[in-house]
C-alpha positions in Angstrom: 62.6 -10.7 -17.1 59.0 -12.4 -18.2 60.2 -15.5 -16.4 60.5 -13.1 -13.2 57.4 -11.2 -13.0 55.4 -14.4 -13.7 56.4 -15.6 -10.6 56.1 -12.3 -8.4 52.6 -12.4 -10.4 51.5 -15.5 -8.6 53.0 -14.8 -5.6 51.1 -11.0 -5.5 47.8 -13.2 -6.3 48.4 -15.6 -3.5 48.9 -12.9 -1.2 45.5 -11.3 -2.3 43.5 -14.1 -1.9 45.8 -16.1 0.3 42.4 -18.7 1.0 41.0 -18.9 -2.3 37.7 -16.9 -1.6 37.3 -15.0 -5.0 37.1 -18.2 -7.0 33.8 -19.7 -4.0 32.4 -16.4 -3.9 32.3 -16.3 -7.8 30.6 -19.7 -7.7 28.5 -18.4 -5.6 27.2 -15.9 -7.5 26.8 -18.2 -10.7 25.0 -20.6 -8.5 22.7 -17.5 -7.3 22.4 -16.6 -10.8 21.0 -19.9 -12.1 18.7 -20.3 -8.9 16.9 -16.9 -9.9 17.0 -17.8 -13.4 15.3 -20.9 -13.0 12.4 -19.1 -10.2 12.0 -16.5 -12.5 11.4 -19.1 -15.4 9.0 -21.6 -13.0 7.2 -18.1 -12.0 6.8 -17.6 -15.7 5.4 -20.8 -16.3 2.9 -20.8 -13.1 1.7 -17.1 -14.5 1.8 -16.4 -18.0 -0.7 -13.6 -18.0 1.3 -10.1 -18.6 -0.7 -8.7 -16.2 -0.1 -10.2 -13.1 3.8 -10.2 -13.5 5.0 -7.0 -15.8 7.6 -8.1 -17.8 11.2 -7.5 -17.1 12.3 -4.4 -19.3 15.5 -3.7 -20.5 16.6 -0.3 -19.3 15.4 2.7 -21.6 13.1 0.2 -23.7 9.5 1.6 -23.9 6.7 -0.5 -22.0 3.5 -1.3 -23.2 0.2 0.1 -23.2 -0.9 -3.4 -20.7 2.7 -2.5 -18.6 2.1 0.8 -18.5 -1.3 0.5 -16.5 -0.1 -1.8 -14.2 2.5 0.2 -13.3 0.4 3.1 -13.4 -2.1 1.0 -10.4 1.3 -0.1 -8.5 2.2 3.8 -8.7 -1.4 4.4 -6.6 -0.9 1.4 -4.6 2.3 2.4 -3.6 1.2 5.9 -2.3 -1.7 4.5 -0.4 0.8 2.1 1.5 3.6 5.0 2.3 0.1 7.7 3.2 -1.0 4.2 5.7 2.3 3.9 7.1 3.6 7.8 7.5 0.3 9.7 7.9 -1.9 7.6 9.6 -0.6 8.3 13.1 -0.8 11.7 12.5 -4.3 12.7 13.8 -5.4 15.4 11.8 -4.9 13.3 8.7 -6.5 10.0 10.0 -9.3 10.2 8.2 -8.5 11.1 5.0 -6.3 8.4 4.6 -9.0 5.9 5.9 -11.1 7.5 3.6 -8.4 7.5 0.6 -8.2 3.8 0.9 -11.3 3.0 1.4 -12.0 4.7 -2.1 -10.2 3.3 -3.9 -10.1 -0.3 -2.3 -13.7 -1.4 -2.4 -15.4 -3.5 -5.3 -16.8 -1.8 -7.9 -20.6 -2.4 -6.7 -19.7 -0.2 -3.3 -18.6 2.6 -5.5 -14.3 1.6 -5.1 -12.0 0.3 -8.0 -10.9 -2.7 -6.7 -11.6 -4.8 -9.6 -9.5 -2.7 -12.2 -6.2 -4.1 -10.2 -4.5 -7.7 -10.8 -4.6 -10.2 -8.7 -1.4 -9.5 -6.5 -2.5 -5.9 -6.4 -5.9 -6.9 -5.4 -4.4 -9.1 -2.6 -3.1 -5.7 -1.0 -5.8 -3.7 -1.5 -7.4 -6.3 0.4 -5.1 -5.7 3.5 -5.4 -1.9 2.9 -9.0 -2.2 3.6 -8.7 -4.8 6.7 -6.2 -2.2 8.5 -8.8 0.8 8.1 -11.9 -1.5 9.1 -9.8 -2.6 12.1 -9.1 0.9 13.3 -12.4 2.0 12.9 -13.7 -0.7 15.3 -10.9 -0.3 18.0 -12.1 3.3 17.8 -16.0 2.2 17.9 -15.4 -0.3 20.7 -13.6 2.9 23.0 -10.1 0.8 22.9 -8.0 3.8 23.5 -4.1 3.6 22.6 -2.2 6.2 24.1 -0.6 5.8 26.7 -2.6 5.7 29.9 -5.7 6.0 28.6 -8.8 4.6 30.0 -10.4 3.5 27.0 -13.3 6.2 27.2 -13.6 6.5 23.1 -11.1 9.6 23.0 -9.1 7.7 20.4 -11.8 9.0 17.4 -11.6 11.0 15.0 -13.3 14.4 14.9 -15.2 13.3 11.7 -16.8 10.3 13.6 -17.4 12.5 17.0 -19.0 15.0 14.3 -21.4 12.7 12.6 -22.2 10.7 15.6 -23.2 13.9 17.3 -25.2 14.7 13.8 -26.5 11.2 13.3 -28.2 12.0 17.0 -29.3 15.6 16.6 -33.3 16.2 17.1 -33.4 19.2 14.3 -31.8 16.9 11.8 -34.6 15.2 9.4 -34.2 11.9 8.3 -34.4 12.6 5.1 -31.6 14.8 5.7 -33.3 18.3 5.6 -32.2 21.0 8.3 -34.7 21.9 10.4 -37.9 19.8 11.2 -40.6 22.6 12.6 -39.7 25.6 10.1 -39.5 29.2 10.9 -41.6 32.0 10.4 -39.9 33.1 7.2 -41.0 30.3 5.6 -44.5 29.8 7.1 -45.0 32.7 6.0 -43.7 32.8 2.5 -46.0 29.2 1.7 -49.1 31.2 3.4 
C-alpha cells in the first residue's frame, strides 16, 4: 500500500504545481533575502552611527535610551507630515500647521529645534519648512488657487489679512503700544 500512495503522492504534487513555480518562487525569495541582507549590511557599513539608522529590534526587546529619542523625533516628524498632508487644505487650520512646522523646523538660532534631529530627519524637516515658505509666497504674490479665481490675494490666511491690516494701522505704535495720542484718562491721571 506505501508503494501506492507514493506514487498518487507525486502525481497529487504534479498536479499542484504542474509548472514547477513553488520551487522559482522560493528562489526567489532566498535571492530577495540575500540582496536585503547584503543592503542592509553595506548600509551598515556606510553609517555606523546609531543615530542615523536605529537598530533593527527584535520584537518585545527594550530599545535604548539613544533609540528611544530617535524614535521619540520620528514620532513628531511623523505628525507634522500627516497634519501637512490632511490639514493643510483645510482653511481654518492653515496656519497653525505652517506655524507648527515652522517651530519646530528652524535652527536653533531662529528659536526652532532643527538641530536636535539626525541627519535623515533633518533632511525632512528641511522640506517641511520649503513647503510652508512656498505657500506663504504664492499667498504674498496674490497667486490664487481655487478654481476660477483671479489671483486678487483671497488665497490668505485670516492671520496674514489680520496683521497686514495691523502692521498698517496709524494708532498702532511702533514700539508696539496701543494708542499713539492718549486719552483724557490718562492725561489726566500724569497731570
Amino acid at each position: 500500500q506505501q508503494q501506492q500512495q507514493q506514487p498518487v503522492a507525486a502525481q497529487v504534487d504534479a498536479e499542484a504545481d504542474p509548472f514547477g513555480l513553488n520551487d522559482f518562487i522560493a528562489q526567489a525569495e532566498a535571492q530577495a533575502a540575500e540582496a536585503e541582507a547584503a543592503a542592509s549590511a553595506a548600509a551598515a557599513a556606510e553609517a555606523p552611527s546609531v543615530e542615523q539608522q536605529p537598530p533593527q529590534q527584535q520584537e518585545g526587546a527594550p530599545w535604548d535610551a539613544a533609540t528611544m529619542e530617535v524614535m521619540r523625533k520620528q514620532a513628531l516628524l511623523d505628525c507634522l507630515v500627516a497634519a501637512k498632508e490632511h490639514q493643510h487644505k483645510v482653511a481654518w487650520a492653515r496656519t497653525s500647521v505652517e506655524l507648527l512646522i515652522e517651530a519646530v523646523a528652524k535652527p536653533a538660532a531662529q528659536g526652532g529645534f532643527a538641530e536636535k534631529f539626525v541627519a535623515g530627519q533633518r533632511q525632512q524637516l528641511k522640506g517641511l519648512l520649503c513647503f510652508v515658505n512656498a505657500e506663504r509666497a504664492a499667498r504674498k504674490s496674490g497667486v490664487n488657487r481655487r478654481p476660477g479665481g483671479k489671483g486678487t490675494g483671497e488665497y490668505q490666511t485670516s492671520f496674514e489679512r489680520a496683521r497686514a491690516e495691523w502692521s498698517g494701522a496709524s494708532w498702532v505704535s511702533a514700539r508696539g503700544k496701543v494708542g499713539s495720542a492718549g486719552d483724557a484718562k490718562t492725561q489726566s491721571w500724569l497731570g
